[in-house]
C-alpha positions, -999 to +999 in steps of 0.1 A: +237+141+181+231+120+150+260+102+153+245+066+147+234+075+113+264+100+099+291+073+091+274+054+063+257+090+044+292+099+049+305+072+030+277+074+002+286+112+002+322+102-005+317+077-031+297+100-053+308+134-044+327+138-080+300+136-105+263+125-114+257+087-128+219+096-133+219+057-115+214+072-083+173+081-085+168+039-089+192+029-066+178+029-035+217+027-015+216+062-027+194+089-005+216+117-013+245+132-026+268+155-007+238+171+013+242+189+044+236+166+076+195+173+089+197+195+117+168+216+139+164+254+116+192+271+132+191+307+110+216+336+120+203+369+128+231+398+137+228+411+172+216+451+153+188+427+133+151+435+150+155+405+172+117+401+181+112+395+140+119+357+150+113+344+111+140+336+092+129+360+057+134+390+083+172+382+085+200+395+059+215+362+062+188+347+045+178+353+004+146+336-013+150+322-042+111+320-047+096+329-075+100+328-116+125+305-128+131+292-166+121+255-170+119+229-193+099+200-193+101+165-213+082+135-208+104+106-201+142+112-188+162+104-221+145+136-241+161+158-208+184+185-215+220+172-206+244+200-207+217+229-199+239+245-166+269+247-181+281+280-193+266+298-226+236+274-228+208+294-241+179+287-224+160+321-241+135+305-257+122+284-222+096+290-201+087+304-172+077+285-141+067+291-109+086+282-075+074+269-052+048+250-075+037+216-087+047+211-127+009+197-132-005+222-120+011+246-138+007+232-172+030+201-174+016+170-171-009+155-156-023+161-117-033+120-111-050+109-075-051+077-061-055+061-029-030+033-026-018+022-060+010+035-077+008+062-109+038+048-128+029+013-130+004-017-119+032-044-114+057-026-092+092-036-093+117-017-072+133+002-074+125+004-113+105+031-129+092+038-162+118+054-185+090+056-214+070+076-187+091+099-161+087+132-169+117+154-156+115+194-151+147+213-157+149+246-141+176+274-142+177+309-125+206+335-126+213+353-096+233+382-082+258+379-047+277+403-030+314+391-010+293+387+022+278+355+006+309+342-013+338+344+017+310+329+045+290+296+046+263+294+019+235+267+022+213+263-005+174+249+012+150+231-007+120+228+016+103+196-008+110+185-041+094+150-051+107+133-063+142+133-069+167+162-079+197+169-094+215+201-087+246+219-103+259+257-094+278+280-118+285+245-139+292+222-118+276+192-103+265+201-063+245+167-052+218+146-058+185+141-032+154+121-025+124+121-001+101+148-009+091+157+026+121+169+046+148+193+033+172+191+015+200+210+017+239+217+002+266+236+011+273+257-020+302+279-006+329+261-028+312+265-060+301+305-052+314+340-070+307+373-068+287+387-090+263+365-109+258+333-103+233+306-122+216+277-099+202+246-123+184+216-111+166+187-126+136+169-109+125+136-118+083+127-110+095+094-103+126+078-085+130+044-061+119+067-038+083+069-050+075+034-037+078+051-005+057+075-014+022+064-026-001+080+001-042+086-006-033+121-017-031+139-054+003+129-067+022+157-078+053+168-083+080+197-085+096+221-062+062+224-035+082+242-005+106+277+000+139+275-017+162+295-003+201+307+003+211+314+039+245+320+050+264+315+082+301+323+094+327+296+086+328+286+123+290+279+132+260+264+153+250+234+128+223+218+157+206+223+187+189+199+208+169+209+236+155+193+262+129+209+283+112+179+301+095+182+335+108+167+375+090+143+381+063+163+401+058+180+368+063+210+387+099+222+375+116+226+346+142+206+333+163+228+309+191+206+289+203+222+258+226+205+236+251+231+208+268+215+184+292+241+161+316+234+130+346+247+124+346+248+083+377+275+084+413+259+079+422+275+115+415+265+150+390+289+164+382+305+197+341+307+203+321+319+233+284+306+235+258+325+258+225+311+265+194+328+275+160+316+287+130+340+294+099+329+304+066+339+288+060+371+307+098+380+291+117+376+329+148+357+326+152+327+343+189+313+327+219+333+316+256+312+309+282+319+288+307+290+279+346+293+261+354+269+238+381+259+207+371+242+180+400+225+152+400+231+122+374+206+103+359+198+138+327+196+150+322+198+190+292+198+211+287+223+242+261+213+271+237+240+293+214+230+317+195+243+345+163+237+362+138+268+361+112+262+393+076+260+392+079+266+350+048+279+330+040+244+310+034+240+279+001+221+266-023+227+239-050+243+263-019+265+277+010+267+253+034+287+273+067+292+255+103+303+260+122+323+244+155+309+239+187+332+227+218+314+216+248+342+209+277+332+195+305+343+174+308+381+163+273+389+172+258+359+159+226+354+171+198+322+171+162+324+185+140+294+195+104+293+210+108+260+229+079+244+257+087+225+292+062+191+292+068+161+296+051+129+271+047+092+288+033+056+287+021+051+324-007+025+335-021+021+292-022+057+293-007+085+275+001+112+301+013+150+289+027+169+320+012+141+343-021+142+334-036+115+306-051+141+279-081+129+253-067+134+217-097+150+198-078+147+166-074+150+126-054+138+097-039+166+081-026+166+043-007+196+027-035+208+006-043+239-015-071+239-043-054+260-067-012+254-055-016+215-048+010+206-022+025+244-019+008+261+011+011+298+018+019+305+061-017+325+056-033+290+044-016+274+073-024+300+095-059+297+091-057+258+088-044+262+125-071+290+138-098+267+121-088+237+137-084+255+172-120+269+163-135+236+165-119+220+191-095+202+177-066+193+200-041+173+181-028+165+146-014+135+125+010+151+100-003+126+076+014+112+058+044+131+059+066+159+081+045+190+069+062+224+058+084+234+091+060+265+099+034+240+106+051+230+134+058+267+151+020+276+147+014+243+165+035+254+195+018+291+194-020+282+192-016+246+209-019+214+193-009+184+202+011+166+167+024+131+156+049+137+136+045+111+109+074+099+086+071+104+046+067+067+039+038+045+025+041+011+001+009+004+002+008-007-030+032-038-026+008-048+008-001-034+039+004-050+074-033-044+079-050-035+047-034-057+024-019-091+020+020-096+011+048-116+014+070-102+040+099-122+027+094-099-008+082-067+008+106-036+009+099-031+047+119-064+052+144-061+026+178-051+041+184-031+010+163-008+014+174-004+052+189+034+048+154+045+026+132+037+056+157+049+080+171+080+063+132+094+062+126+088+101+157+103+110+155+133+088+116+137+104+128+140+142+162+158+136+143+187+118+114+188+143+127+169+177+130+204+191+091+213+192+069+211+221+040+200+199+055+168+187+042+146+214+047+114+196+061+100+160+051+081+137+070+057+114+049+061+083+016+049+069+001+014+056+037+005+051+039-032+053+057-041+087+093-056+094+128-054+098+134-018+089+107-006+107+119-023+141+154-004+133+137+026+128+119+023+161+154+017+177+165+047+164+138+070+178+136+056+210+178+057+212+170+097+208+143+105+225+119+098+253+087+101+231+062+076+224+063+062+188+025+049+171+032+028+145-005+014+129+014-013+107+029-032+135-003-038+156+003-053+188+040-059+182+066-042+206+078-015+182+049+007+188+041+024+221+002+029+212-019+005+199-030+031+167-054+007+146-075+028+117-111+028+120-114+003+145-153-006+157-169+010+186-175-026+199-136-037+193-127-006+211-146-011+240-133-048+238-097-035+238-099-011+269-119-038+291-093-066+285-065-057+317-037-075+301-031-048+275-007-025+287-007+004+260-035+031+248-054+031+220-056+056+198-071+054+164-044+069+139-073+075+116-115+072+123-145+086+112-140+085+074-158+123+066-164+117+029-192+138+016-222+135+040-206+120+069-192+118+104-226+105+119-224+087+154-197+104+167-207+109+198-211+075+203-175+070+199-167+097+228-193+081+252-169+054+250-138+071+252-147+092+277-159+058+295-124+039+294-093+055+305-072+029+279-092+047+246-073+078+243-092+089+213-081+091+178-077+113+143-109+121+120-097+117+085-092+140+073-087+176+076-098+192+043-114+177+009-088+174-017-102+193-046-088+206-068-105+247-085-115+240-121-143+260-140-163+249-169-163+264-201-187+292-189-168+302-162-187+284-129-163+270-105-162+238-089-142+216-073-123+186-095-116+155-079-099+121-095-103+113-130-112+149-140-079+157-156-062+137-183-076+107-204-104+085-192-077+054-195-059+069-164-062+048-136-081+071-107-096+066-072-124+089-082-136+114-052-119+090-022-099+122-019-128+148-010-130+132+030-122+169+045-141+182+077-135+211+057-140+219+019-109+230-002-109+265+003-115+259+043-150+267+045-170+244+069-186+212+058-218+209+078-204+175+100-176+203+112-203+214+131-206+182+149-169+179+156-166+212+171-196+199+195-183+166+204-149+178+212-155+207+234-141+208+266-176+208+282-202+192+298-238+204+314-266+180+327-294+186+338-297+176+378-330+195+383-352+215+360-370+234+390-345+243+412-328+252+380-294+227+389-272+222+365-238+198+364-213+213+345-183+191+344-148+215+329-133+185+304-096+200+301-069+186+317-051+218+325-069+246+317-093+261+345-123+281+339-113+308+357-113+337+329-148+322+317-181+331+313-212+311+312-237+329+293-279+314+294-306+319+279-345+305+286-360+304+252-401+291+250-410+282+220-380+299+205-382+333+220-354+340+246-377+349+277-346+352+306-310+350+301-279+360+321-244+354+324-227+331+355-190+328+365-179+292+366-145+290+379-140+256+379-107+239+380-093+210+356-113+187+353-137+196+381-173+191+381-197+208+400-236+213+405-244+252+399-279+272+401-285+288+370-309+318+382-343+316+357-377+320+378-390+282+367-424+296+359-432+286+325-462+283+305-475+249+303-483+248+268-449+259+258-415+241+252-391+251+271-352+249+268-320+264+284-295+276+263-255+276+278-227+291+257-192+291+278-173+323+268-137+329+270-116+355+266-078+344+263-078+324+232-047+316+211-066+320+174-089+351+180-090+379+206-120+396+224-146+369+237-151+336+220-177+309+224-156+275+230-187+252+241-225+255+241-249+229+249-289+228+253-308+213+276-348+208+276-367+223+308-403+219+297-422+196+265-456+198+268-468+168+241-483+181+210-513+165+199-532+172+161-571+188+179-596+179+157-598+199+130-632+224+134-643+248+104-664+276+112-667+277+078-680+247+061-666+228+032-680+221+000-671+185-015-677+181-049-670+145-071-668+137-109-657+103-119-621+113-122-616+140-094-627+155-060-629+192-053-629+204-017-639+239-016-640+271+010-644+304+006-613+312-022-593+280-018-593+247-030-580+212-028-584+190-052-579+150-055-572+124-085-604+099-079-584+075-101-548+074-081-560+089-049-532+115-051-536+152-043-534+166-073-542+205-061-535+233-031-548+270-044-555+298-030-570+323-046-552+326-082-523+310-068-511+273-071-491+260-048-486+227-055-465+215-084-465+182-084-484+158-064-471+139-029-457+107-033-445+081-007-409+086-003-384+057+008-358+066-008-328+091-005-297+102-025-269+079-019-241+093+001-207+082-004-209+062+025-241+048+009-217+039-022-194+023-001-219+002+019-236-010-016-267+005-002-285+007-038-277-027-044-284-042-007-317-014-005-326-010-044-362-026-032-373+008-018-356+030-049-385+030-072-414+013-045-436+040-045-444+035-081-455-002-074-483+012-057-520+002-066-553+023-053-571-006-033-596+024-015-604+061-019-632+075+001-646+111+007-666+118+036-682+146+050-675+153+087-697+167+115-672+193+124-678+207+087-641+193+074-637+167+049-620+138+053-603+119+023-594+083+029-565+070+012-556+031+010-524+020-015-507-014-016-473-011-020-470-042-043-430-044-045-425-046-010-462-056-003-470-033+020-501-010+027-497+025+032-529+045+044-529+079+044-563+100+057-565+134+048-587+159+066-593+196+052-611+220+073-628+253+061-597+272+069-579+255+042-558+235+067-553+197+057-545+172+081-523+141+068-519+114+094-494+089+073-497+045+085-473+026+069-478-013+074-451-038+063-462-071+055-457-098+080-451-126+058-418-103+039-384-098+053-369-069+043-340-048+043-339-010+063-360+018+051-339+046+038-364+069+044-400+074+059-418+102+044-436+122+016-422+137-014-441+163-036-430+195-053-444+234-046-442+264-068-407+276-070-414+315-056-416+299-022-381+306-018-377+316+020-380+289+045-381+297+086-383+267+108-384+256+146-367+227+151-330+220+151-303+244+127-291+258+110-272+238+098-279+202+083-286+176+103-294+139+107-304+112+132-272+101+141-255+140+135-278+161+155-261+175+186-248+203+174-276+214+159-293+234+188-334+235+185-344+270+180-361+292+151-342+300+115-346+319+085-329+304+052-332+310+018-347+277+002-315+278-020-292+279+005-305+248+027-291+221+004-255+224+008-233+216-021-213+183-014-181+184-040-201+150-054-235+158-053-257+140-026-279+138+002-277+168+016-298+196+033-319+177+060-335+192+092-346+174+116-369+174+149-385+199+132-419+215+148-430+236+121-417+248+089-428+281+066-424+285+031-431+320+017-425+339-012-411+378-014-446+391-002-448+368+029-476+347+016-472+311+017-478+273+035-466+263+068-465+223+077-466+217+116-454+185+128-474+161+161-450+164+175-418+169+146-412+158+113-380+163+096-375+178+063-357+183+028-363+214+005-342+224-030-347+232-063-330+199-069-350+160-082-337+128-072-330+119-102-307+149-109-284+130-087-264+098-088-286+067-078-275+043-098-255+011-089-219+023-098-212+059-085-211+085-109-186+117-113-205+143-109-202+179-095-218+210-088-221+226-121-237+195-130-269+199-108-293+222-128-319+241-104-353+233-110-383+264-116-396+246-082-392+235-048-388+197-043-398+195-006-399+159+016-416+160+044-405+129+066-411+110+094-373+105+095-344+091+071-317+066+084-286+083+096-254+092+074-227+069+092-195+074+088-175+048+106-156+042+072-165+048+038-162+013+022-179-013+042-193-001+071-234+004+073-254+032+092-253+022+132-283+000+140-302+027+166-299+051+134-314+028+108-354+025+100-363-008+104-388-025+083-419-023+106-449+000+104-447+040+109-471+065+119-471+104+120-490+131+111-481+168+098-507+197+090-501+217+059-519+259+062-525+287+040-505+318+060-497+353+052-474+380+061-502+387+087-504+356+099-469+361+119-475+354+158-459+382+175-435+380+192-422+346+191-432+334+152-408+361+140-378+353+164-351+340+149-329+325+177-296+332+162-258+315+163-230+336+166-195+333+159-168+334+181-171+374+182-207+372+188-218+378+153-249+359+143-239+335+112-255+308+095-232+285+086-197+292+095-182+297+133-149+314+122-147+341+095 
């Protein structure tokens, strides 16, 4: 074990051991000073410790060193304290900071993001930094040590520091250490006392190792992981390796474990080692003790292996794991959770345990809102439980190794990981993303050989022992050469597992082709060429800034098409905002630019891109992930005979413990429902008879509701919905009758207005603009400000990235080119009124004709005709559709069409059709950057009431779609450049903006820089027809008993939500 890599630390160790130049944080020869070699977390528990409290804080040999600590902090390295841990320096007057934290975030300095360019300067020259700008923390802490930790081994553990530190104990100068993102440890054991004892360090925010280091992520630094003492006898276990692959039937177990122990005593010493393996279920199935003597100064290396027949694999679906027991010494005692599988490149396919798996992925980054890169285990915890939640099977640590705990919740609830190593120079040129000269790039320099080399090593020795890693990764938009090519000989000298490496493309130093937001049409090209002999996974796809993820089904249809596309990572995992409040106290979420002055360089909100928001609650395309990666197919074979196709998408996880709960719904009210066993195995399909009596109304729509329950989930006991799915039985087409009016209207005209009258309502029309200028009923008004035509919408961020206000600023402000060419008032036999409409829409030169018909009952009928001009060529429509404004004490919306959650034409799936109930205010959800937002679509009817249950309902022939907030366009960003905006800065209107649509193009999502909304999801520009109805109703209006069903979601307990799966 790390043999081909100890010689030349060894010799850097030796050659600074003495004393601190304060050279060695620009020099990047220098990785480290004197730290312990990396090594798999091998903590000692005593055989009387509670053995089944497998965490290291639950041992004696183990102190935290968490918490308050004195600091200082300077701004640029030559005003640092010098001589502040030797003894009698008074540090009384420093003070106090937090550990684990970032300095920024606590108070000292600034918290910067950017994307790709470095903080510390815009013409990079490494391995220099600023010295005018490098702002260094100095921290000191006293502690108190009994004999037990003075006459055995003591490690000191830094979990991350970024990004370089200095460390002295009791006075004197310990080692030095870079790379923020692996541990960094020292033995201290030399230096000890009884008694008290004082620990200083220095870290520096910048070293030669930031230019490894400038990852799309808030840049931040400090102590942002567990420090901590543990102790071990001077003769101890320093490594494992274990091997637990598969035969080649994948049926057995192959157990290979690998001790390594060091004798650190002056004597020889005499050692027996026992090793025991129990399987899940806690049998044993591996006992062997081995004698050994170890010299003095001496490392040696003892082998077990056995094979354990017909094992209990490990995947994600079914994460079996082991217990491992390693006992050595005077009742020394190691615990591991290890997995048997097996990872392989066979026929362009990735195969775990045998079986090519789909990798329904995301791109993680270490990120809290309020402790920056410092997560809590609950925050990971629930990162973990969340993802598992939505289907999500695997995980890029990008772009770093995340906090070790990460890695053991990945082999307890089951996800797949690519262990990613700490380094990205984007800055001096990417491979893909940004020209460079290779000749001048650091990747190709041989000087900076043992930087790249000593953060890929460090990344599989601490984590080459977990079942979850599945592949690694040799860093992120990196530039490509010689480095990298001897860092991919260095994995794959160590280990069978495949390495991705997105920066070398096609070359042979990756074993996946891993490109980053590749096209659905290059994908498909890739998979149907035969001569490429690796599969593609897309490190990084489906850009979720803001209002996105659109079309992602689209992508899986392919996946699921070719066996060579393998699937890929969303980025990312959660927005990067940062909690701030305003001066009044509202929170919202800061992004880049909001901290510091307006001179420093930021990449704005490139950072909020989460599936989920900042403190983990869902973003409303999370919905859509969850639905596109379940494990879970139903089509419809035949509606009659009530045949259904289920298809069981895992690879090795059988439906067996399942349930497959239906429901008939007509019209929205559940009329039959039941609940089926589907055992199918693995990947199985089969044609089942779901039992409904196919009798339905035949004015009623009809669908079938399927929600697969199981009950043996990793992240949540009791019964948990992991798929659903809807399929349509019955759609009777909806036509607008002719409006009839058993009580007759009364039309009356003045020059400048029309009045339509009956009984104690009114409507009332501008003769002059041809705009409906009034809806009462009785003493109420309803309407607050009259429709206009509509092709517009908020930009999204992907909108901003596409220049879609430049490209479609023609439709922005059209509506107010319009010019009256025809209004006309006629009275109808039926006894209705009928008010033609005719505009030209001079910017675009267009007509747009819209006839209104108002009946007795105070119903009015608009049937909307756009008609481009033939002569014009024209960019896409935004959005088809009407915009107008109602009184604000409408504030309870019910709808049938799809929910409850937002969704658009190309984000819909998820969103099952059925009948919901919303507050008004809550339907717009609040994007971190204000935008688009809140849209409903296939929607049948829609009610707004106020407290007392009076209000207007809008019917659709057959749908519409629809917005409604208290929110303006222009309260939002439209303008060229993107603004920085927030939440607090959206003030709620006294009223209810409402659109009611024909449709709006879809939200994309492909990337968020370039790429435009998929052509199928774009409104051309051509003509457009539909009609809605707009009614009076009252609380006794409600059709019993299917107007006041709600057809409700529930969680994964069965709890009816509206918004959130997991609690």
């Amino acid at each position: 074990m790390k043999r081909l890599f100890v010689p030349i630390i060894f010799l850097l160790a030796c050659k600074l051991t003495f004393g601190q130049t304060f050279k060695e944080f620009m020099d990047p020869s220098i990785v480290g000073v004197n730290k312990v070699l990396p090594h798999d977390r091998v903590f000692v528990f005593e055989q009387n410790e509670k053995l089944e409290h497998l965490e290291y804080p639950s041992s004696e040999n183990y102190q935290s060193l968490n918490g308050q600590w004195s600091f200082k902090w300077v701004f640029k390295p030559a005003d640092r304290p010098l001589d502040f841990f030797r003894e009698g320096y008074d540090y009384s007057g420093w003070n106090q900071i937090n550990v684990p934290a970032n300095m920024e975030l606590e108070g000292y300095g600034v918290p910067i993001y950017l994307n790709h360019p470095y903080e510390f300067t815009r013409k990079p020259e490494p391995p220099k930094v600023p010295d005018h700008w490098n702002p260094v923390g100095s921290y000191i802490r006293e502690i108190e040590l009994d004999q037990h930790w003075v006459n055995e081994r003591t490690v000191i553990h830094f979990g991350s520091v970024k990004s370089a530190i200095y460390l002295w104990v009791n006075g004197a100068y310990v080692g030095y250490s870079q790379g923020s993102k692996t541990p960094t440890e020292w033995d201290i054991s030399h230096v000890l006392k009884e008694g008290k004892n004082t620990i200083a360090f220095q870290v520096f925010r910048f070293s030669d190792g930031s230019f490894l280091e400038c990852q799309d992520f808030w840049r931040l630094s400090g102590v942002q992981r567990d420090v901590y003492l543990y102790r071990t006898p001077k003769t101890f276990v320093s490594d494992l390796n274990v091997r637990a692959g598969l035969s080649s039937d994948y049926i057995n177990g192959v157990f290979d474990l690998e001790v390594e122990l060091e004798n650190k005593s002056e004597k020889k010493t005499s050692e027996s080692v026992s090793v025991s393996l129990r399987a899940p279920d806690g049998t044993e199935v591996y006992n062997e003790t081995k004698s050994l003597n170890i010299k003095a100064g001496a490392n040696l290396n003892v082998s077990f292996a056995t094979v354990v027949e017909a094992c209990m694999r490990w995947s994600a679906e079914v994460p079996n794991l082991y217990d491992l027991q390693i006992s050595y010494g005077n009742g020394k005692v190691i615990k591991k959770k290890i997995g048997f599988r097996s990872v392989e490149i066979k026929n362009a396919q990735m195969l775990v345990n045998g079986k090519a798996v789909l990798v329904k992925g995301a791109n993680r980054h270490e990120h809290d809102p309020t402790t920056g890169h410092y997560l809590t285990r609950e925050l990971m915890e629930k990162d973990a439980k969340l993802m598992k939640s939505l289907n999500i099977n695997a995980v890029r640590t990008s772009h770093y190794p995340n906090d070790p705990y990460w890695y053991d919740l990945c082999d307890q609830y089951g996800l797949y990981v690519v262990d990613e190593a700490n380094i990205e120079s984007h800055a001096l040129g990417a491979a893909k993303q940004r020209p460079y000269d290779a000749d001048k790039h650091i990747a190709n320099d041989p000087e900076w050989e043992l930087a790249h080399l000593d953060r890929v090593q460090r990344m599989y020795e601490r984590d080459k022992n977990h079942p979850s890693v599945i592949a690694w990764s040799l860093g992120n938009e990196c530039g490509d050469g010689i480095n990298f090519i001897k860092a991919y000989d260095w994995l794959k000298a160590q280990d069978s597992r495949p390495v991705m490496f997105e920066q070398a493309n096609l070359k042979t130093h990756t074993d996946i082709f891993a490109p980053m937001y590749m096209s659905l049409d290059d994908m498909v090209n890739y998979a149907k060429h035969n001569y490429h002999y690796r599969p593609l996974i897309q490190c990084e796809y489906a850009h979720a800034m803001g209002n996105s993820i659109g079309n992602l089904q689209d992508y899986w249809d392919a996946i699921e098409q070719y066996p060579k596309l393998q699937g890929g990572f969303i980025w990312d995992w959660v927005d990067q905002g940062m909690e701030a409040f305003t001066d009044s106290g509202e929170r919202y979420f800061a992004y880049g630019g909001d901290f510091g002055p307006d001179t420093l360089r930021n990449d704005n909100n490139f950072c909020i891109n989460g599936i989920v928001n900042p403190d983990r609650k869902l973003n409303p395309h999370a919905h859509e992930v969850r639905y596109v990666y379940q494990n879970f197919k139903a089509e419809l074979v035949n509606a009659q005979e009530g045949k259904v196709l289920i298809t069981n998408e895992f690879s090795f996880r059988s439906y067996e413990e399942m349930e497959l709960v239906w429901e008939v719904v007509a019209n929205g009210a559940v009329t039959e429902e039941g609940i089926l066993n589907v055992a199918l195995a693995p990947g199985a399909a089969e044609v089942i008879t779901v039992p409904f009596s196919k009798e339905w109304p035949a004015d009623k729509e009809v669908f079938l509701n399927l929600r697969l329950i199981s009950h043996q989930e990793t992240f949540q006991s009791g019964p948990v919905t992991i798929a659903e799915e809807q399929l349509l039985l019955e759609s009777p087409q909806k036509t607008q009758a002719p409006l009839m009016s058993k009580a007759k209207v009364r039309i009356k005209e003045t020059d400048n207005q029309v009045k339509i009258t009956s009984g104690d309502f009114e409507v009332a029309f501008d003769a002059n603009s041809g705009e409906l200028t009034n809806i009462q009923k009785g003493e109420k008004q309803f309407l607050v400000r009259s429709p206009q035509a509509d092709f517009w919408r908020v930009p999204t961020d992907n909108d901003y990235g596409n220049k879609m206000v430049a490209r479609l600023g023609v439709w922005k402000d059209a509506h107010k080119s319009k010019t009256l060419d025809e209004f006309e008032v006629t009275a109808t036999s039926r006894g209705t009124a009928k008010v033609s409409v005719r505009y030209t829409i001079e910017d675009v030169g267009a007509l747009l004709m819209l006839d209104y018909e108002v009946g007795g009952n105070g119903e009015i009928v608009l049937d909307y005709a756009y008609i481009t001009a033939p002569n014009r060529k024209l960019p896409e429509i935004p959005r088809v559709g009407m915009n107008l404004g109602l009184s604000g004490d409408l504030s309870q919306a019910k709808w049938y069409g799809r929910g409850p959650h937002e969704n658009y034409i190309d984000r819909k799936l998820s969103a099952k059709v059925g009948i919901y109930e919303a507050p008004v205010e809550d339907l717009y959800f609040q994007y971190i950057r204000p935008q688009e937002g809140g849209y409903r679509t296939d929607v049948r009817w829609l009610k707004l009431r106020d407290q007392e249950g009076n209000g207007l309902m809008v019917s659709g022939y057959p749908v519409f779609a629809f917005n409604a907030s208290y929110y303006e366009k222009e309260d939002f960003s439209s303008t060229v450049k993107k603004q920085r905006t927030h939440t607090t800065d959206l003030q709620k209107r006294d009223y209810i903006v409402l659109n009611i649509d024909y449709e709006q193009m879809g939200v994309g999502g492909d990337n968020s820089w370039r790429a435009h909304t998929h052509d199928e999801y774009k409104l051309q520009s051509q003509e457009y027809y539909y009609t809605t109805s707009l009614k009076f109703y009252t609380a006794e209006d409600e059709v019993k008993p299917e107007a006041d069903y709600v057809y409700e979601v529930k969680d994964w307990a069965g709890k009816p939500v509206m918004t959130e799966y997991y609690e």
